[in-house]
C-alpha positions in Angstrom: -22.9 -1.3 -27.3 -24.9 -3.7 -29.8 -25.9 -7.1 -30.0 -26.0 -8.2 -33.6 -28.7 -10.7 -33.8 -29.2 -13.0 -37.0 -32.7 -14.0 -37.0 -31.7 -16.2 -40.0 -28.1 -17.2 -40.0 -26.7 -15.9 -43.2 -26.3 -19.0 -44.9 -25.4 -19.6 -48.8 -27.5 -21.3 -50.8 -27.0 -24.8 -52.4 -27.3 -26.1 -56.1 -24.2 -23.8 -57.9 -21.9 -25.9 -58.4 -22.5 -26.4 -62.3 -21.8 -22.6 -62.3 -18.6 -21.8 -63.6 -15.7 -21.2 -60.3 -14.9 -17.1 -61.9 -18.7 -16.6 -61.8 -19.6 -18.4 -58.6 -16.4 -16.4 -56.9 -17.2 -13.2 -58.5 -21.0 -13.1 -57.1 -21.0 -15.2 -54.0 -22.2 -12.5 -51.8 -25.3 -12.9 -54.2 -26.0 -16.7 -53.0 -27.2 -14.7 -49.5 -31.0 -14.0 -50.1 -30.6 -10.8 -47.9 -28.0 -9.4 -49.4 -29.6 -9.7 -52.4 -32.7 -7.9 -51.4 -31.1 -5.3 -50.1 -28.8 -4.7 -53.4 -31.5 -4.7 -55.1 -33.7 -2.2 -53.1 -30.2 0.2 -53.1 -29.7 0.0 -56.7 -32.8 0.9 -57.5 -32.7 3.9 -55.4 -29.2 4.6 -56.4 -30.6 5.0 -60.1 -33.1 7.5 -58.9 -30.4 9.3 -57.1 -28.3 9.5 -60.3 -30.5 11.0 -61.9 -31.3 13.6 -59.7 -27.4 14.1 -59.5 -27.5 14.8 -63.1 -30.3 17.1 -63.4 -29.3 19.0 -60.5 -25.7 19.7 -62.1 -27.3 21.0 -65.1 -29.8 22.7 -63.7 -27.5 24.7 -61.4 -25.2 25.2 -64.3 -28.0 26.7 -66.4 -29.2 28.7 -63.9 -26.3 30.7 -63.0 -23.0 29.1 -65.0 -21.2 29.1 -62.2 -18.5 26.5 -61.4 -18.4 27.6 -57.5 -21.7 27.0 -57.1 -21.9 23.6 -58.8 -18.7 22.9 -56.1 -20.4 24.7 -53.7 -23.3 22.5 -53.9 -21.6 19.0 -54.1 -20.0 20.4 -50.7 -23.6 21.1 -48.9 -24.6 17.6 -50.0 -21.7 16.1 -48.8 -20.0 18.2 -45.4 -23.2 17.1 -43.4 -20.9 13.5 -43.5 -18.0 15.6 -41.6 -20.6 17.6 -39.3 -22.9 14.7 -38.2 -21.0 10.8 -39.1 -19.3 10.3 -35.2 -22.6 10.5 -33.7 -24.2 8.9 -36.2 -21.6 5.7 -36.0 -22.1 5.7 -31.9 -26.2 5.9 -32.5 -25.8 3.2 -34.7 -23.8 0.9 -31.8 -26.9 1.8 -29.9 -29.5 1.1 -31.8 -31.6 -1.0 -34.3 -29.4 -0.3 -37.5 -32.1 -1.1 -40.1 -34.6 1.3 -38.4 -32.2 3.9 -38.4 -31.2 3.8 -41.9 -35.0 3.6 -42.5 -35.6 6.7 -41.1 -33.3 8.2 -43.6 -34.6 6.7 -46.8 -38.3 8.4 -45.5 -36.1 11.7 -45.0 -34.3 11.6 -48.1 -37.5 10.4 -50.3 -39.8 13.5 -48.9 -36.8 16.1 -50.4 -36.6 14.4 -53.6 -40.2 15.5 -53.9 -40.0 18.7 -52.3 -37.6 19.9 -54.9 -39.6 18.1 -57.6 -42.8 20.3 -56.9 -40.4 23.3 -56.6 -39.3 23.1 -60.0 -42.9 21.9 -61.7 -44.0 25.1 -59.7 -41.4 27.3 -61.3 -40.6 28.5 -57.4 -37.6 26.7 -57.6 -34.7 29.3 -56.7 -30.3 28.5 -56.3 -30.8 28.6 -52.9 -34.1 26.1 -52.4 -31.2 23.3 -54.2 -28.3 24.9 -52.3 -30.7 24.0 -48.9 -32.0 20.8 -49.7 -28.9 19.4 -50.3 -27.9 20.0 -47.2 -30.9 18.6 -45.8 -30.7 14.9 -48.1 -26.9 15.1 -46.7 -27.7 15.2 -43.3 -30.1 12.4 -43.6 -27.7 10.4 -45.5 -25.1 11.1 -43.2 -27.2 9.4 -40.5 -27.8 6.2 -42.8 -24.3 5.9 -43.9 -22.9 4.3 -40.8 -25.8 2.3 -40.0 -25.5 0.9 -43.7 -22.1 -0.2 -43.4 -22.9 -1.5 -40.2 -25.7 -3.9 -41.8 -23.9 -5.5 -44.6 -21.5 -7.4 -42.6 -24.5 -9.0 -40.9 -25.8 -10.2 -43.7 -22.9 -12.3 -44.9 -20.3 -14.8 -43.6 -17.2 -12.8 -42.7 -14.9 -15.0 -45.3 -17.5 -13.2 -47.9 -17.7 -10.0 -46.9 -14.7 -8.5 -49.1 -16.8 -9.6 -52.0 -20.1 -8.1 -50.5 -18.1 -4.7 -50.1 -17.0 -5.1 -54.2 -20.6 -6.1 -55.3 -22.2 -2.7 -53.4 -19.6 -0.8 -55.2 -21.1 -2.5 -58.4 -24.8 -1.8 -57.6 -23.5 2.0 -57.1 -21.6 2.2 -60.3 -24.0 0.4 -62.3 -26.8 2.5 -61.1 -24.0 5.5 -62.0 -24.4 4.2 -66.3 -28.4 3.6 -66.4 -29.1 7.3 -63.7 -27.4 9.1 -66.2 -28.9 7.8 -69.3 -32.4 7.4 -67.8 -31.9 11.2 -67.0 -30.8 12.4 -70.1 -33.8 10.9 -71.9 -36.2 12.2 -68.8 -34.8 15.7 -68.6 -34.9 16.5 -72.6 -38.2 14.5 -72.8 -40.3 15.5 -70.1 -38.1 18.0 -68.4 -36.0 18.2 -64.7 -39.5 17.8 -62.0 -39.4 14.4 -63.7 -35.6 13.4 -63.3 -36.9 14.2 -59.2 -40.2 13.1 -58.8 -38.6 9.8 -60.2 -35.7 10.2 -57.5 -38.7 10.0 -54.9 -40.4 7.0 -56.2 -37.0 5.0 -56.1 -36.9 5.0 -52.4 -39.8 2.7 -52.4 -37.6 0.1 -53.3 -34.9 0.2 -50.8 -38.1 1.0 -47.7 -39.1 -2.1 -48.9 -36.1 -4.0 -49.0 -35.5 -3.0 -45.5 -38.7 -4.2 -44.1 -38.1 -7.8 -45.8 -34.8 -8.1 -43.8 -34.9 -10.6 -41.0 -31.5 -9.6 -39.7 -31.5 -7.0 -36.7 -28.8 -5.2 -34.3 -30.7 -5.3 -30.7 -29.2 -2.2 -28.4 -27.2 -3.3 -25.5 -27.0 -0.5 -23.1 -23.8 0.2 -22.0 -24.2 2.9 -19.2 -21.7 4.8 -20.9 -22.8 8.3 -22.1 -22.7 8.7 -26.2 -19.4 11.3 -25.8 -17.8 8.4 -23.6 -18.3 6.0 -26.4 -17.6 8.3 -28.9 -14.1 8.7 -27.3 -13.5 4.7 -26.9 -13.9 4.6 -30.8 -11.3 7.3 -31.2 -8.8 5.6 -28.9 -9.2 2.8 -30.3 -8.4 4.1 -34.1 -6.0 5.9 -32.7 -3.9 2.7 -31.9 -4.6 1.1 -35.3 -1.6 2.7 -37.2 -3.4 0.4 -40.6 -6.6 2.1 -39.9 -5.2 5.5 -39.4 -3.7 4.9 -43.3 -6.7 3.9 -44.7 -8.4 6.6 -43.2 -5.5 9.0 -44.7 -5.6 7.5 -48.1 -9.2 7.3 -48.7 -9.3 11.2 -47.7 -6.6 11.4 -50.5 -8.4 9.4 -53.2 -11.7 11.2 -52.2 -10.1 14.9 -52.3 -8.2 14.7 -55.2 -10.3 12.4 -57.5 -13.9 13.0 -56.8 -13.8 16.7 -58.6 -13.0 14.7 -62.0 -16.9 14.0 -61.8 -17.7 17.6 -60.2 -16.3 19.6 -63.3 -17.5 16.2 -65.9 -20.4 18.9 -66.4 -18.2 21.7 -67.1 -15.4 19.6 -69.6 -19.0 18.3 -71.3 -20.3 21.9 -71.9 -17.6 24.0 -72.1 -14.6 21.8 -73.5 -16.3 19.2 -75.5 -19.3 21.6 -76.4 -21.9 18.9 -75.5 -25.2 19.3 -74.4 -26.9 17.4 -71.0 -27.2 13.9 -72.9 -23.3 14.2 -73.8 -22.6 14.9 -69.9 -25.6 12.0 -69.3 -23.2 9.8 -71.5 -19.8 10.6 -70.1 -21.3 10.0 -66.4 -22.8 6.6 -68.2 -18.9 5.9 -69.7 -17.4 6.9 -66.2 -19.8 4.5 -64.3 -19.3 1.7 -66.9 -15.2 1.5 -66.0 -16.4 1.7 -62.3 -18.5 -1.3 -62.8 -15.6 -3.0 -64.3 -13.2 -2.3 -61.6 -15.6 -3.6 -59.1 -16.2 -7.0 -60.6 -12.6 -6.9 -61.2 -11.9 -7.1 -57.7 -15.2 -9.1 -56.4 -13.2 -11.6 -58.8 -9.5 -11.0 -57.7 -10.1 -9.5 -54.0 -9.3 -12.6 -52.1 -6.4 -13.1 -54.0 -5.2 -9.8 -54.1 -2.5 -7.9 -52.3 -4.7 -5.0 -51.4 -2.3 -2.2 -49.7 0.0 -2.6 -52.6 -2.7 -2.7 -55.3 -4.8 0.2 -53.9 -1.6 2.0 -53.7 -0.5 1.5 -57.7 -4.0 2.0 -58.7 -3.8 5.4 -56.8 -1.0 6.0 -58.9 -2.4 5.4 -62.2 -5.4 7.2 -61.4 -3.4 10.4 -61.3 -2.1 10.1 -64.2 -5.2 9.5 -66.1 -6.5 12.4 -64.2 -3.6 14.7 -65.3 -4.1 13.4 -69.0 -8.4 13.9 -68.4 -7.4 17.3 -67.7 -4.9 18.3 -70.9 -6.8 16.4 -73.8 -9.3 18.3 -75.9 -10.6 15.0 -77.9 -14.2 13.8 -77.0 -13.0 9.9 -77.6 -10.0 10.0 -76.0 -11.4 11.4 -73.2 -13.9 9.2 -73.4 -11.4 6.2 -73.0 -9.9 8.2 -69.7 -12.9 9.0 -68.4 -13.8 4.7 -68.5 -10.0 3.7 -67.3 -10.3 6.4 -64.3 -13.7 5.2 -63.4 -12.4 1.5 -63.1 -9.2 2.5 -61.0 -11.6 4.9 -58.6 -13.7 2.6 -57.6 -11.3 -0.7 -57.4 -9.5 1.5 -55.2 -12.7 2.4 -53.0 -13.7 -1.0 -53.1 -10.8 -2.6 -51.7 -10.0 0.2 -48.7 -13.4 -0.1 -47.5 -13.2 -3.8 -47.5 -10.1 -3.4 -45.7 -11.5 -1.5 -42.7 -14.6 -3.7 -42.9 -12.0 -6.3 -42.1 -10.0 -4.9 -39.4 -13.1 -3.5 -37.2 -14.4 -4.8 -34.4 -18.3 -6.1 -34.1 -18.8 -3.9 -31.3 -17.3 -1.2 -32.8 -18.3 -1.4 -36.2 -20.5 2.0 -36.1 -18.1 3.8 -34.6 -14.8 3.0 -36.8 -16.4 2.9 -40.0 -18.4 6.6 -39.0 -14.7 8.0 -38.8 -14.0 6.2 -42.2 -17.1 8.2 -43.7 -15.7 11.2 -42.4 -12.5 10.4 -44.4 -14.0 8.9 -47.1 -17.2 10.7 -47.9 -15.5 14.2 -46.1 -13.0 14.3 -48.6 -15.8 14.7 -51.5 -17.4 18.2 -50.2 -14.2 19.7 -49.3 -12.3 18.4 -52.8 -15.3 19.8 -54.7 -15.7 22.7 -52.8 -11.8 23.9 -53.4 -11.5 22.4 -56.9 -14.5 24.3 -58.0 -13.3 27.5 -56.0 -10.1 27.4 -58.0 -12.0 26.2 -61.3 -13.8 29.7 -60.9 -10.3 31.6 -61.5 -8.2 29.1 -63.2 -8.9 27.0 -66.3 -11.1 23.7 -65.0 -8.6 21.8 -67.2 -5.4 23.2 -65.3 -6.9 22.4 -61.9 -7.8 18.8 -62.8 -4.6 18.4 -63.8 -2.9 19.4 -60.5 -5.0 17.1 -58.9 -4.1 14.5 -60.6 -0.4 15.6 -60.2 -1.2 15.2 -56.0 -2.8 11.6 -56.4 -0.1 10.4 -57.6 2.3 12.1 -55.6 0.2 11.0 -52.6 0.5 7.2 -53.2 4.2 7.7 -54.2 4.7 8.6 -50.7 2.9 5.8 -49.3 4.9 3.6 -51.9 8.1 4.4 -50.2 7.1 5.1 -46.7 4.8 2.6 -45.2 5.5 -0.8 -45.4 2.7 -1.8 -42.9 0.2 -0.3 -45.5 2.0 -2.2 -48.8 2.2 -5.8 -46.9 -1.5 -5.8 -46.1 
């Protein structure tokens, strides 16, 4: 078990109250110096990631046009989150949580370069990217926990909701300036770049980390990591809300994620665009994701979250379905930003709802099985979606998806009132 110490109380700071309320709402998690620095050290390094997304996509797809190994790769970055998150959420009850997720920006930083030098060296080879990912997964899948562990201790609880919302913003902003910051990098100075810059962006978050004064001190509990392990399943397994949320966000993860797996594929092969068109629609997916999030950093407290989440599910497969059937660049365009804000409003506001209904002491353990359904449901959605891509028109399998989404959170609709009154 762990002790969350505060070595400074989380406390907001004084002097907004010329600010206008819809501002001040929408950003309070920002009046917590911590939380800032450590937003600001993760967006940073989110950019860099980004871009490395982006290059990697095209650079797989130039290398050997194939769709399954462009799914096949989003799954190796990604399954490490099914293989390794339940013992990474019981170390993280166990131990220091900013030294472990530490450990995993150094990991993640040294692969970045690895694969930077790879391709400067020409060396670079399918299954060097294939491996690698696999190896930045792992160590991401080790940080992940320990992350969402941290940013409750950094804020009051009455504010974390809006924390949650403002992380998804520092991702999805980081999603429009990645892409276009790669797009100029890779047709300027070429892909070792888009990498090598990856590497460098770590230095912000290592830094960030160091700055914290907050820190989880290890409690131990006598109870081997299997034992504990088991505790956290027990206890989910009583939680019929969390058990939804965990189903749901699986759903939403599955079925939607591949709308940015095959974004390279639609850019080259439907809208006959080039790696700064795919750079832009990534840029126009990320903008409506940005927009969704401060939509509900604004709204969250005042939302009805189950029943929202549920009728954004909704209208995210249909968008999908209609992503999938149109063949004009600005249309899609407009889809692309409109799926992008109901995505990540609905991400935003499951996550916050776990955040909300787990324990302290716990924490690590119950949101490592919400990784697992969350993050889990991105390999295994782009592995399939890109298996089927590879023998049936990418537009025709988008469109399915999109098809299940909604049928998905149809079913919730009519069939689980605990999950609609929350």
């Amino acid at each position: 078990m762990t002790i969350p110490v505060n070595l400074n109380v989380p406390t907001p700071e004084v002097g907004s109250e010329s600010r206008p309320m819809v501002f001040k709402k929408t950003f309070q998690a920002f009046t917590y110096r911590q939380f800032r620095l450590l937003w600001i050290g993760a967006f940073t390094s989110t950019v860099g990631t980004w871009m490395q997304e982006v290059a990697q996509n095209w650079l797989i797809l130039t290398l050997t046009a194939s769709t399954f190994l462009l799914g096949l790769d989003a799954f190796l970055g990604d399954v490490p989150i099914l293989l390794f998150s339940l013992l990474a959420g019981v170390i993280a009850d166990r131990v220091d949580r900013g030294k472990m997720l530490l450990a995993s920006q150094y990991l993640r930083m040294r692969f970045a370069f690895s694969l930077a030098i790879l391709i400067h060296t020409h060396l670079v080879s399918v299954w060097h990217i294939l491996l690698l990912s696999f190896m930045t997964g792992s160590a991401q899948a080790f940080g992940g926990p320990a992350y969402q562990a941290l940013v409750p201790m950094l804020v009051d609880k009455k504010d974390l909701p809006n924390a949650i919302a403002l992380n998804s913003i520092q991702f999805n902003l980081a999603r429009i300036v990645g892409p276009l910051a790669a797009g100029v990098a890779f047709t300027t100075f070429g892909a070792p770049t888009c990498f090598a810059l990856n590497g460098f962006s770590f230095v912000a978050v290592i830094t960030a980390l160091s700055c914290l004064k907050v820190r989880s001190i290890p409690k131990a509990s006598g109870e081997k990591i299997l034992t504990d392990l088991r505790g956290g399943f027990s206890f989910l397994r009583h939680q019929p809300i969390l058990l939804a949320l965990n189903v749901l966000a699986f759903c939403s993860t599955f079925l939607g994620i591949p709308l940015m797996t095959l974004l390279p594929v639609f850019a080259r092969n439907v809208f006959r665009q080039g790696v700064e068109g795919y750079s832009s629609l990534m840029a126009i997916l990320g903008g409506g994701a940005v927009l969704g999030a401060l939509l509900v950093a604004a709204l969250g407290g005042s939302l009805h979250k189950g029943k929202v989440t549920l009728y954004l599910q909704l209208i995210l497969g249909g968008l999908v379905v209609v992503f999938g059937l149109s063949r004009h660049l600005w249309f899609s365009r407009a889809l692309l930003f409109f799926g992008g804000m109901a995505l990540v409003a609905i991400f935003a506001l499951v996550t916050s709802l776990v955040q909300l209904q787990a324990p302290e002491e716990m924490r690590g353990r119950i949101m490592s099985f919400y990784m697992i359904a969350f993050r889990g449901g991105m390999p295994l959605g782009s592995l399939v979606s890109g298996f089927f891509a590879n023998r049936f028109p990418p537009p025709t399998v988008l469109a399915c998806n999109g098809l299940l989404l909604s049928f998905v959170a149809g079913t919730f609709l009519l069939f689980n009132r605990r999950l609609k009154g929350i």
